[in-house]
PAVEX-20744 format. One record per atom (N, C-alpha, C, O): atom name; x, y, z. Coordinates in Angstrom, 2 decimals, padded with zeros to 5 digits. Each point is the difference from the previous one (the first is absolute). Layout:
// PAVEX-20744
{site=CA	u=X	v=Y	w=Z}
...
END
This chain:
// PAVEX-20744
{site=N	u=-005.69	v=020.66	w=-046.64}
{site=CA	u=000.87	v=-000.43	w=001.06}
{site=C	u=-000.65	v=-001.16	w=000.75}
{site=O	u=-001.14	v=000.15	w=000.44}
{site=N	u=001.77	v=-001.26	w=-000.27}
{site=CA	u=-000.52	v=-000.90	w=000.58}
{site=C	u=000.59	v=-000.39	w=001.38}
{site=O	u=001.22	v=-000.02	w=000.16}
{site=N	u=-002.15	v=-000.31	w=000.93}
{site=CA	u=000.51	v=000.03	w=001.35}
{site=C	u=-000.51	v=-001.77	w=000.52}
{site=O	u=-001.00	v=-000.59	w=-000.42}
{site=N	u=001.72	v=000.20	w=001.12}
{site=CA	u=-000.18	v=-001.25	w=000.65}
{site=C	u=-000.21	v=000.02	w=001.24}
{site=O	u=000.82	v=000.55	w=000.73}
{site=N	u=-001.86	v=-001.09	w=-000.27}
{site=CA	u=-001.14	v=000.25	w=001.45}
{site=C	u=-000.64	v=-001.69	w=000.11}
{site=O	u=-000.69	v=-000.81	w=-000.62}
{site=N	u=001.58	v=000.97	w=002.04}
{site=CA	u=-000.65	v=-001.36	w=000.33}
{site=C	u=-001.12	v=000.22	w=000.86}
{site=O	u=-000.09	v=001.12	w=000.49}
{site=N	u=-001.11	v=-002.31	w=-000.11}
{site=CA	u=-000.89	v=000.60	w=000.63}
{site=C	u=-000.99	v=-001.52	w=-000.11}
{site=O	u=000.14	v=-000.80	w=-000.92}
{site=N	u=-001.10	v=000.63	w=002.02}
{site=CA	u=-000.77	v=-001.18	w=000.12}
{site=C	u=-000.48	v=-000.44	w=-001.51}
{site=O	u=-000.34	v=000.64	w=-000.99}
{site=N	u=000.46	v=-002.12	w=001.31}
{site=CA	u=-000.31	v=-000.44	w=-001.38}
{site=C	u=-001.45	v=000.24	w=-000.44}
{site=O	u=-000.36	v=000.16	w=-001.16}
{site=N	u=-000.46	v=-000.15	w=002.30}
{site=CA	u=-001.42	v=-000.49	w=-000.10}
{site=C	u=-000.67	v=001.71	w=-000.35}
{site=O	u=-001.20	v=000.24	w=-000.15}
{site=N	u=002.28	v=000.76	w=000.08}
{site=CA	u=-000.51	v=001.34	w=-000.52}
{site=C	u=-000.38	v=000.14	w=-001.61}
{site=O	u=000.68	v=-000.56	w=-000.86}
{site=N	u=-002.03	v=001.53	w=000.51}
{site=CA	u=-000.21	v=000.02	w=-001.31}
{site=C	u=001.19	v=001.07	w=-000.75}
{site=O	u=000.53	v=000.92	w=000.63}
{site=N	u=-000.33	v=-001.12	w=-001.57}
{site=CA	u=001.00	v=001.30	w=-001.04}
{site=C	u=-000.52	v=001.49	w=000.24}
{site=O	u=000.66	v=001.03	w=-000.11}
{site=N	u=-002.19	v=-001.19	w=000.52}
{site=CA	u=-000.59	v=001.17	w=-000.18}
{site=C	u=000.21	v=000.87	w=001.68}
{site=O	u=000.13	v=001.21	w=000.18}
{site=N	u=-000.14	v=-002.44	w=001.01}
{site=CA	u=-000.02	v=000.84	w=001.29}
{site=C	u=001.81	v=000.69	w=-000.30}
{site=O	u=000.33	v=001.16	w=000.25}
{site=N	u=000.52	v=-002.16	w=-000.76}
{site=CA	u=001.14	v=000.97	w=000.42}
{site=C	u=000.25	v=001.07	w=-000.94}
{site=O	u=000.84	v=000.89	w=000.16}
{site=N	u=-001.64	v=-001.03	w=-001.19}
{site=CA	u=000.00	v=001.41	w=-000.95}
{site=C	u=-000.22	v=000.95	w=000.81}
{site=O	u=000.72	v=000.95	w=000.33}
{site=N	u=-001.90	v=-001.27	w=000.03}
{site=CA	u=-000.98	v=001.40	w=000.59}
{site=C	u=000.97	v=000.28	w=001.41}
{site=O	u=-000.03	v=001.17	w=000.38}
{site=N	u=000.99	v=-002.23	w=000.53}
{site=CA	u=000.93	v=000.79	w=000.58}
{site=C	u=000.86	v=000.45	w=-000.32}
{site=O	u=000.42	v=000.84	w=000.79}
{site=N	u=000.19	v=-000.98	w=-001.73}
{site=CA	u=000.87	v=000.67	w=-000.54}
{site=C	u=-000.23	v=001.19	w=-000.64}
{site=O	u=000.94	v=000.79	w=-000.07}
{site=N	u=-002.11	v=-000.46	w=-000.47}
{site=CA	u=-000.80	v=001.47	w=-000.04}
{site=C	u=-000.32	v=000.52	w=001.13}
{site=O	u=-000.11	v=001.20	w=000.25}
{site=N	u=-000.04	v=-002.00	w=000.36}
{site=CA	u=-000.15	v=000.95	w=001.79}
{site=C	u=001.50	v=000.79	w=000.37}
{site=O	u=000.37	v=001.13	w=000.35}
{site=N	u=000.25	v=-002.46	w=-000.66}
{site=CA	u=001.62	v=000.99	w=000.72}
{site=C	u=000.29	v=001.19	w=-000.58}
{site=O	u=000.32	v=001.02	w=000.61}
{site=N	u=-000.48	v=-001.23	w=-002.47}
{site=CA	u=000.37	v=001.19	w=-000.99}
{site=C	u=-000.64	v=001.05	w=000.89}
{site=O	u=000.63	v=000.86	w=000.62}
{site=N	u=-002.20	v=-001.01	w=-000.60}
{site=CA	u=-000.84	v=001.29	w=000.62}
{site=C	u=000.34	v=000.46	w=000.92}
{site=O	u=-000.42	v=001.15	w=000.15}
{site=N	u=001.38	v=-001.74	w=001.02}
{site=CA	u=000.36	v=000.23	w=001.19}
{site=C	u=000.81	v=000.90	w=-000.20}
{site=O	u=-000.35	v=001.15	w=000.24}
{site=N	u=001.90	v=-001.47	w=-000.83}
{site=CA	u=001.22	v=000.11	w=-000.22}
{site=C	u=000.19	v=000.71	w=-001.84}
{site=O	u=000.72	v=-000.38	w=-000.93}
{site=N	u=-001.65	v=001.42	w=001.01}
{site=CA	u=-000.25	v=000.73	w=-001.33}
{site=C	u=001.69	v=000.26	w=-000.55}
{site=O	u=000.38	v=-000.09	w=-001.17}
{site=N	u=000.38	v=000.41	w=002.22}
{site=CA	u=001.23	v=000.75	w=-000.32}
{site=C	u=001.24	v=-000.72	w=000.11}
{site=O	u=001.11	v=000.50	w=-000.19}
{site=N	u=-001.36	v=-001.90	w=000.57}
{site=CA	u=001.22	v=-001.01	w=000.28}
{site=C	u=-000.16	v=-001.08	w=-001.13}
{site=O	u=-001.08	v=-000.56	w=-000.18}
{site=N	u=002.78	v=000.17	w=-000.94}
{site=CA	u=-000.40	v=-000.88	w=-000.82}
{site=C	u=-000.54	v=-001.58	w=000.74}
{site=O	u=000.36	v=-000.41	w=001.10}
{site=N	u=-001.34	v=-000.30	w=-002.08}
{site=CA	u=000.01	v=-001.26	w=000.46}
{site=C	u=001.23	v=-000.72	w=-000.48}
{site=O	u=000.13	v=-000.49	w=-001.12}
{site=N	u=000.78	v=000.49	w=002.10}
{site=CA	u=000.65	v=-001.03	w=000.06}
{site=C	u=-000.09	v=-001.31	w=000.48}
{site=O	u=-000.90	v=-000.16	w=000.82}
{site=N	u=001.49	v=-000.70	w=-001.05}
{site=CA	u=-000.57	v=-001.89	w=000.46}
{site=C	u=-000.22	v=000.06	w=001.82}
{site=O	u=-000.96	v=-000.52	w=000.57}
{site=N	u=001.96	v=001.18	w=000.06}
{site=CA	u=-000.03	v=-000.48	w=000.98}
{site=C	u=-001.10	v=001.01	w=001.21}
{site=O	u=-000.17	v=-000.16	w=001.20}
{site=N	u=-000.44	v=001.26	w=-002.23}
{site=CA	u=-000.67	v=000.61	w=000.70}
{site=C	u=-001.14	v=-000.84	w=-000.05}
{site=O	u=-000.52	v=-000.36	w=001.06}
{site=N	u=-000.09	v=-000.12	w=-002.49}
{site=CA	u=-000.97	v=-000.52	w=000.19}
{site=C	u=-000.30	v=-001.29	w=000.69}
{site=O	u=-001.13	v=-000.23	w=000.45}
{site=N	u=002.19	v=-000.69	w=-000.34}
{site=CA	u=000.47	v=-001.11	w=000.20}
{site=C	u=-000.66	v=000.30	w=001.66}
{site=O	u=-000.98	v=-000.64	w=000.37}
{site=N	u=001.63	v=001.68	w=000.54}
{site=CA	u=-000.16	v=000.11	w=001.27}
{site=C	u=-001.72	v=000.48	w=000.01}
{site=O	u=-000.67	v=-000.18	w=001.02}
{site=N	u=000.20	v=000.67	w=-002.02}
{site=CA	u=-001.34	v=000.01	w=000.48}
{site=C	u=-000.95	v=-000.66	w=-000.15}
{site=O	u=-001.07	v=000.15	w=000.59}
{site=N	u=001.44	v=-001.33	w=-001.76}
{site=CA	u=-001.00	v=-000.69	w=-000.27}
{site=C	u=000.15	v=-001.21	w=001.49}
{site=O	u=-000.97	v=-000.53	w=000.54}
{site=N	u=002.40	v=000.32	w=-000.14}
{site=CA	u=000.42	v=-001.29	w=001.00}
{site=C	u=-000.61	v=001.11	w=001.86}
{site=O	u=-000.14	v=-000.54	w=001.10}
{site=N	u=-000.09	v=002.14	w=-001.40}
{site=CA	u=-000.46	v=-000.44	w=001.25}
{site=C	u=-001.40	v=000.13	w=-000.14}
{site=O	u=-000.44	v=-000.34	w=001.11}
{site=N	u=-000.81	v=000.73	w=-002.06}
{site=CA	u=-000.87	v=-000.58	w=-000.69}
{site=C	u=-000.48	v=-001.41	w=000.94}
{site=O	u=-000.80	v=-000.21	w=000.91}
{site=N	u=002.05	v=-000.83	w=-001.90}
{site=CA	u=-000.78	v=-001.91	w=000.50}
{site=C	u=001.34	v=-000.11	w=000.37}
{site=O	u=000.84	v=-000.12	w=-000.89}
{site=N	u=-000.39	v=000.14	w=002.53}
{site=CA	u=000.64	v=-000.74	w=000.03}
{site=C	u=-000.19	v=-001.41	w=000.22}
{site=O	u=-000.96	v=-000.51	w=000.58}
{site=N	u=002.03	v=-000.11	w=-001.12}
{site=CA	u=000.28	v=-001.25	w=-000.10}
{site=C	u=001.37	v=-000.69	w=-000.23}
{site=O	u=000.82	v=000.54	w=-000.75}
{site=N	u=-000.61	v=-001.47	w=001.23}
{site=CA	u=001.58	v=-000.61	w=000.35}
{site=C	u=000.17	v=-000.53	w=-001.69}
{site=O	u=-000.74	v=-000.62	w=-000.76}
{site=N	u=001.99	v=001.17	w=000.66}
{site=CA	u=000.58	v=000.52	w=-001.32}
{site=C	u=000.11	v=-001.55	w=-000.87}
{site=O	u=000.01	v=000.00	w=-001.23}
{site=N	u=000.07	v=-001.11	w=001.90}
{site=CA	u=000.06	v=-001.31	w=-000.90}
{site=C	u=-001.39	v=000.01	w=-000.99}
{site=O	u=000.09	v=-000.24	w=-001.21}
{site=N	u=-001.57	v=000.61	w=001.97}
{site=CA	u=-001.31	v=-000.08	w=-000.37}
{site=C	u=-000.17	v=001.12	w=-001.61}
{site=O	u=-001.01	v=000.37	w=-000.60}
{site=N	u=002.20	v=-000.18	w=000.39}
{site=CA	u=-000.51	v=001.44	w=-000.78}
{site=C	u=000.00	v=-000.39	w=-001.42}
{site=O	u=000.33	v=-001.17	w=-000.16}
{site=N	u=-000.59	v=001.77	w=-000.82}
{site=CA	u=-000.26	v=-000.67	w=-001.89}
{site=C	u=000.77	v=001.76	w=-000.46}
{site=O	u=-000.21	v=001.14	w=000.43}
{site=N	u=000.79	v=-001.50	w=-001.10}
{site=CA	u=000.48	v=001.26	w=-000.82}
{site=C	u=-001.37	v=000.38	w=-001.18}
{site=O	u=-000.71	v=-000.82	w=-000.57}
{site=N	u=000.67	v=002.47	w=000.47}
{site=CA	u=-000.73	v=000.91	w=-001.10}
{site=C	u=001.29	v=000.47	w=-000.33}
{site=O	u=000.99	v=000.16	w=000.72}
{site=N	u=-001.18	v=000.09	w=-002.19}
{site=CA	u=000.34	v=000.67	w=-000.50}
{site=C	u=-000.95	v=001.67	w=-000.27}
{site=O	u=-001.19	v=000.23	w=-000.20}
{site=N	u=002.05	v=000.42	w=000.27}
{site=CA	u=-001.45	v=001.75	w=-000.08}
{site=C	u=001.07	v=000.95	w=-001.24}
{site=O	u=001.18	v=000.37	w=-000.02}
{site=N	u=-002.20	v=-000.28	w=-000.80}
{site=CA	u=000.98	v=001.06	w=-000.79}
{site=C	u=-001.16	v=000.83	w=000.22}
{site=O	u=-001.21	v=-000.18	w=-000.04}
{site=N	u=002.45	v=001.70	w=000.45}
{site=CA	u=-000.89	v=000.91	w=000.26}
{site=C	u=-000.97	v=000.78	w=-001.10}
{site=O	u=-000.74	v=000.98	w=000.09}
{site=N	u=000.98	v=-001.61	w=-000.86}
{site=CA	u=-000.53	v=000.72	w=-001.58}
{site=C	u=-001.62	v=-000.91	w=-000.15}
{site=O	u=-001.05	v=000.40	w=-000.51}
{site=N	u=001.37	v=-001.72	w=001.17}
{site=CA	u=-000.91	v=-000.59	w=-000.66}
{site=C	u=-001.10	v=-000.55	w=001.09}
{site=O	u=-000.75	v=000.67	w=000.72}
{site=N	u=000.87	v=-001.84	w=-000.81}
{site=CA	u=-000.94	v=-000.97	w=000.73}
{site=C	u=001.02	v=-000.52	w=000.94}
{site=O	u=001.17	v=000.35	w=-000.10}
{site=N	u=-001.63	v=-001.31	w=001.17}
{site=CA	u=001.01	v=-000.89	w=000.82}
{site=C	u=-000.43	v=-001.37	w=-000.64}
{site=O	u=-000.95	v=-000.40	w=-000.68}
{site=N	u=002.27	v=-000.20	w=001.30}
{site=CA	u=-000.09	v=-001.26	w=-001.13}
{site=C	u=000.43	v=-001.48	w=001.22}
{site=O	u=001.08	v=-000.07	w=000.58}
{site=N	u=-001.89	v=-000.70	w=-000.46}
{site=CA	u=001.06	v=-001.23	w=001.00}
{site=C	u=000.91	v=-000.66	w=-000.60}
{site=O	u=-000.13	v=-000.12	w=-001.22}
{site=N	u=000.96	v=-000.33	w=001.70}
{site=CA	u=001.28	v=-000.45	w=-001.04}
{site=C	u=-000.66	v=-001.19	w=000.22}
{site=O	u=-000.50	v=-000.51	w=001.00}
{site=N	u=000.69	v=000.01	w=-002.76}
{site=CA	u=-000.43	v=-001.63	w=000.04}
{site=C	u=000.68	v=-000.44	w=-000.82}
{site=O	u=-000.55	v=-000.38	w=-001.03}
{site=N	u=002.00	v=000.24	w=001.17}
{site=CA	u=000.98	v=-000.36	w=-000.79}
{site=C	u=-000.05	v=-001.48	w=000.24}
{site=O	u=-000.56	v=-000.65	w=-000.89}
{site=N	u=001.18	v=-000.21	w=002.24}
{site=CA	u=000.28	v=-001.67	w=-000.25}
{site=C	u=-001.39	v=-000.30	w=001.38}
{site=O	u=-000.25	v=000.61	w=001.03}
{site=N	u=-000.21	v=-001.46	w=-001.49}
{site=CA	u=-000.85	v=-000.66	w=000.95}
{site=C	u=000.82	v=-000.11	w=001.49}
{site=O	u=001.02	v=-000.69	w=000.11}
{site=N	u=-001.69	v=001.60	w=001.21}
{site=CA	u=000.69	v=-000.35	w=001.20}
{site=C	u=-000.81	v=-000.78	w=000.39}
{site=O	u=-001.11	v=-000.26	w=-000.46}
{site=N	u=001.85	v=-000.31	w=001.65}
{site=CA	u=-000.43	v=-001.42	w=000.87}
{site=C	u=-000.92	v=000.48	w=001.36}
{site=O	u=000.73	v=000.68	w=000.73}
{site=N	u=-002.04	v=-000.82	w=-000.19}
{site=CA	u=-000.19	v=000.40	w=000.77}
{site=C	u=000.01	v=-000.55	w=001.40}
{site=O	u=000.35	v=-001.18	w=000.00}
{site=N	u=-000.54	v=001.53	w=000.85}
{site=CA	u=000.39	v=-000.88	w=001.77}
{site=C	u=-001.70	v=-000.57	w=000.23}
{site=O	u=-000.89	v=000.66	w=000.52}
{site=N	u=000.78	v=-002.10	w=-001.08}
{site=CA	u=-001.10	v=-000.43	w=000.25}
{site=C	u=-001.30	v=000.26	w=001.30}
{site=O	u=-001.23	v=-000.12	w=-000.01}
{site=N	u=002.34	v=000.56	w=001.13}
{site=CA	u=000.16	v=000.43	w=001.19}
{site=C	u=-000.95	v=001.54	w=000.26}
{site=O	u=-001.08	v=000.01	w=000.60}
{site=N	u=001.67	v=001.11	w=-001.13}
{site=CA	u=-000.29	v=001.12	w=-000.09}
{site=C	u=-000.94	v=000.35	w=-001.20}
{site=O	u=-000.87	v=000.87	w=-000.06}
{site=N	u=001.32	v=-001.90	w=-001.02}
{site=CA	u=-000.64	v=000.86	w=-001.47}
{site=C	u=000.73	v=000.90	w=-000.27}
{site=O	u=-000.64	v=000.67	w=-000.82}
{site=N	u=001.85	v=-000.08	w=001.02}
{site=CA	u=001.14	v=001.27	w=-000.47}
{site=C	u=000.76	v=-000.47	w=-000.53}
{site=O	u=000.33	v=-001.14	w=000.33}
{site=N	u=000.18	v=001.67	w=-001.22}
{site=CA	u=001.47	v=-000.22	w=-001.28}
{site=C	u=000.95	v=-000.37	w=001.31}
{site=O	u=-000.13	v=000.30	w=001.19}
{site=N	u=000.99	v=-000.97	w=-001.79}
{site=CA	u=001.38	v=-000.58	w=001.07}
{site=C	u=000.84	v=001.26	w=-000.64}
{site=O	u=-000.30	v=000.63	w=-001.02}
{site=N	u=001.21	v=-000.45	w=001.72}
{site=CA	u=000.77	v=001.31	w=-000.52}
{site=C	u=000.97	v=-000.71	w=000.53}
{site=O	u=000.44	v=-000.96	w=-000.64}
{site=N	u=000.09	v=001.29	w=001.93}
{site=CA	u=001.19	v=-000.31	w=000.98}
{site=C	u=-000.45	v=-000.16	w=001.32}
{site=O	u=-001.02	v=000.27	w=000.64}
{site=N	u=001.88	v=-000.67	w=-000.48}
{site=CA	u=-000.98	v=-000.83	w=001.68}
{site=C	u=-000.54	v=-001.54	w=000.07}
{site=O	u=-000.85	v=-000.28	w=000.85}
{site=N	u=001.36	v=-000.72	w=-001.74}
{site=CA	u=-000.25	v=-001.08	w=-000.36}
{site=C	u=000.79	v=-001.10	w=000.02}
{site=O	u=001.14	v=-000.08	w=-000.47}
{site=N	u=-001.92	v=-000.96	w=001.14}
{site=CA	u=000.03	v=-001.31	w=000.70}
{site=C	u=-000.60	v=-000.79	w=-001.18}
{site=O	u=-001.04	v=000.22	w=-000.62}
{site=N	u=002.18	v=-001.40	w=000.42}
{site=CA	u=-000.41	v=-000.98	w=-001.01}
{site=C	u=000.15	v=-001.19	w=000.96}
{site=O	u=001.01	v=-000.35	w=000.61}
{site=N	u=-002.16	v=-000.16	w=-000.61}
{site=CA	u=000.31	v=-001.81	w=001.13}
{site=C	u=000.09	v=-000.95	w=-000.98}
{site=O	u=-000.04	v=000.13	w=-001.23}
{site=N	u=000.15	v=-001.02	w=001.87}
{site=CA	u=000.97	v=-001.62	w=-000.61}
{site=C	u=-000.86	v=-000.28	w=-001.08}
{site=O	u=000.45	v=-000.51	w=-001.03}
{site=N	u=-002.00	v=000.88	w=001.18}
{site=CA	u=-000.43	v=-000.14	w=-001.11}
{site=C	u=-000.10	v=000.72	w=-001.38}
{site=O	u=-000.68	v=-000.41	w=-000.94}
{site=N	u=001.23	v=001.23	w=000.94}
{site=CA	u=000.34	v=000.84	w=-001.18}
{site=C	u=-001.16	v=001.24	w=000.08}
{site=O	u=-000.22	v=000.83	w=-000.89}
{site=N	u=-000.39	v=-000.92	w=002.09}
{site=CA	u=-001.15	v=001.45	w=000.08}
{site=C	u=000.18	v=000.81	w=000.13}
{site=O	u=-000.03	v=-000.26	w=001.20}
{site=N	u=000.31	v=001.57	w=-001.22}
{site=CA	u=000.67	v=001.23	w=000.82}
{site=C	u=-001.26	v=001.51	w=000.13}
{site=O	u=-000.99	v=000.31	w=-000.67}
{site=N	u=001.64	v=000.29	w=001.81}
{site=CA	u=-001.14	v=000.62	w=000.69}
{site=C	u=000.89	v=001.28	w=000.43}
{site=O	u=001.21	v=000.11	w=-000.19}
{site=N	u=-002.18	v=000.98	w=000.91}
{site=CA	u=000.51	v=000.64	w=000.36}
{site=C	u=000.28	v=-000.40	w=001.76}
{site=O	u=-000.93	v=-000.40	w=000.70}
{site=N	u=002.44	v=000.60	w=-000.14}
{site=CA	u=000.52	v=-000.24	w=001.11}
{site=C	u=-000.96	v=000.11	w=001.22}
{site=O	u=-000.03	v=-000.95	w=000.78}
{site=N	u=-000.64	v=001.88	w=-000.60}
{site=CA	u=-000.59	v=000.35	w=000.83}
{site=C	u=-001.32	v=-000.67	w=-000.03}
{site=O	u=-000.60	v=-000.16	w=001.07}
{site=N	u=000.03	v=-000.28	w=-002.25}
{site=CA	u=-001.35	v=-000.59	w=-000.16}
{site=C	u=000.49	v=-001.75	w=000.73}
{site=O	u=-000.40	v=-000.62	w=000.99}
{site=N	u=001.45	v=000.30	w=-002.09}
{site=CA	u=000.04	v=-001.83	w=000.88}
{site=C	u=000.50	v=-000.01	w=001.24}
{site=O	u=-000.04	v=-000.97	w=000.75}
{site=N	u=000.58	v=002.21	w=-000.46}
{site=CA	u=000.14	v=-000.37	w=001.84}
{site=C	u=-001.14	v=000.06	w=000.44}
{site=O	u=-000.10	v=-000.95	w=000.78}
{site=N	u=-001.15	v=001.67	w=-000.83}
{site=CA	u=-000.75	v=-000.10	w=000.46}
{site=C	u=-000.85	v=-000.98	w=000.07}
{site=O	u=-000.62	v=-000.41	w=000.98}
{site=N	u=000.61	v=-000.09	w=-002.52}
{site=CA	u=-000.76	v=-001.39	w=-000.45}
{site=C	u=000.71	v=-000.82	w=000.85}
{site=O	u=-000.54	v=-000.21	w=001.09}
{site=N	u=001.98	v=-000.49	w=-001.38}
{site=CA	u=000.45	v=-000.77	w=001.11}
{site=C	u=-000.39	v=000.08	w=001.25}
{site=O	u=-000.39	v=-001.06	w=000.50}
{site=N	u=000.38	v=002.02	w=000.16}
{site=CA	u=-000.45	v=000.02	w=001.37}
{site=C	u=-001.20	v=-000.59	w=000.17}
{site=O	u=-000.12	v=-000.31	w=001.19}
{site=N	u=-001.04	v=-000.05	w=-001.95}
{site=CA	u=-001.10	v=-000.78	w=000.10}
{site=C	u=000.01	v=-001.43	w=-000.54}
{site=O	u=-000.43	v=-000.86	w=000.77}
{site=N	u=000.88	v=000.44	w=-002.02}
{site=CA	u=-000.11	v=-001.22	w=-000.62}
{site=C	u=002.01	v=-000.31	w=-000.28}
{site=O	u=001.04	v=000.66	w=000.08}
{site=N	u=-001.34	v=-001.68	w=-000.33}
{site=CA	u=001.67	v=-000.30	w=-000.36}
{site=C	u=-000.11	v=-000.90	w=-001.50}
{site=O	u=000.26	v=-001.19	w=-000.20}
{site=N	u=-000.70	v=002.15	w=-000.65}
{site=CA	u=-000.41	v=-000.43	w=-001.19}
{site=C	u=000.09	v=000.96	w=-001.20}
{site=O	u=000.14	v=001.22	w=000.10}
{site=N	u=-000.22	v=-001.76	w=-001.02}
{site=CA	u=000.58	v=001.20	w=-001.11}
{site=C	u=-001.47	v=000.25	w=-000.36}
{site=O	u=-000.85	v=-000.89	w=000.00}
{site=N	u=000.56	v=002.45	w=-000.36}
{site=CA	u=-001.14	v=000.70	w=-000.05}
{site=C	u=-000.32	v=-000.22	w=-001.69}
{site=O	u=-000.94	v=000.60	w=-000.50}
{site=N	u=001.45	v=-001.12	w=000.04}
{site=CA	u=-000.81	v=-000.39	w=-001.41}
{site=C	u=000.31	v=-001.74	w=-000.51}
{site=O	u=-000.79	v=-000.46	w=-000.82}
{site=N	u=001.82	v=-000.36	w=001.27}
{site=CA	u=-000.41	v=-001.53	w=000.03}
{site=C	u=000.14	v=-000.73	w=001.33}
{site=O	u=000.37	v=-001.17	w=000.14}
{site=N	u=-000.76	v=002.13	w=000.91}
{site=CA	u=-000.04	v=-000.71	w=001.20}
{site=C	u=000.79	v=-001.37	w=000.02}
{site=O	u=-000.51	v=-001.09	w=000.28}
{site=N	u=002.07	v=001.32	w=-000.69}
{site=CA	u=001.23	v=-000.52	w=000.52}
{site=C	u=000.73	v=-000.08	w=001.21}
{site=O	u=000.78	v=000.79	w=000.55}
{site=N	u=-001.21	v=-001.93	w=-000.24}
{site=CA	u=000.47	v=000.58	w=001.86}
{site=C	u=001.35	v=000.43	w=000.21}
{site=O	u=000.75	v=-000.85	w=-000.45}
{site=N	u=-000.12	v=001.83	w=000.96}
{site=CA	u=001.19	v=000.21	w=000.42}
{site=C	u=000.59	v=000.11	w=001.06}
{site=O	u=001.21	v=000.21	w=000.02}
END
């Protein structure tokens, strides 16, 4: 059975294994379903849901990161762009919350310092 768990990118395969064996151990008598684990690994690390990288976890096996198409990351943060994204005149795009902040200091694009 395979379950889909999003969760910080910068986590190893092995810490959310071993939580996800924590929950089993917890919850001996409740199936793992997605959204049980889902809620324990997110209150675990929270983190604002744009920052997150999908695992794949089959419960049979190993966990796996999905590395299906090359994602784009927010030069800004270093996190996969998911949703939440600002493309400027120069064709750069970021996560929303990162170039407001950048804007608020420089008025320049954070990877060809394009003035805007």
């Amino acid at each position: 059975m395979n379950v889909e768990i999003w969760a910080p990118p910068n986590l190893s395969k092995n810490c959310i294994r071993d939580k996800v064996k924590e929950w089993m151990r917890l919850h001996p008598n409740t199936p793992p379903y997605q959204r049980f684990l889902q809620d324990y690994i997110s209150s675990q690390w929270p983190i604002l849901w744009h920052l997150k990288a999908k695992f794949i976890l089959s419960l049979d096996s190993e966990i796996e990161y999905e590395s299906g198409v090359e994602e784009d990351v927010c030069s800004i943060c270093h996190c996969h762009l998911n949703l939440g994204i600002e493309t400027l005149y120069c064709g750069h795009a970021f996560h929303t919350m990162c170039i407001h902040r950048w804007l608020q200091r420089a008025n320049t694009c954070p990877n060809c310092r394009a003035e805007l």
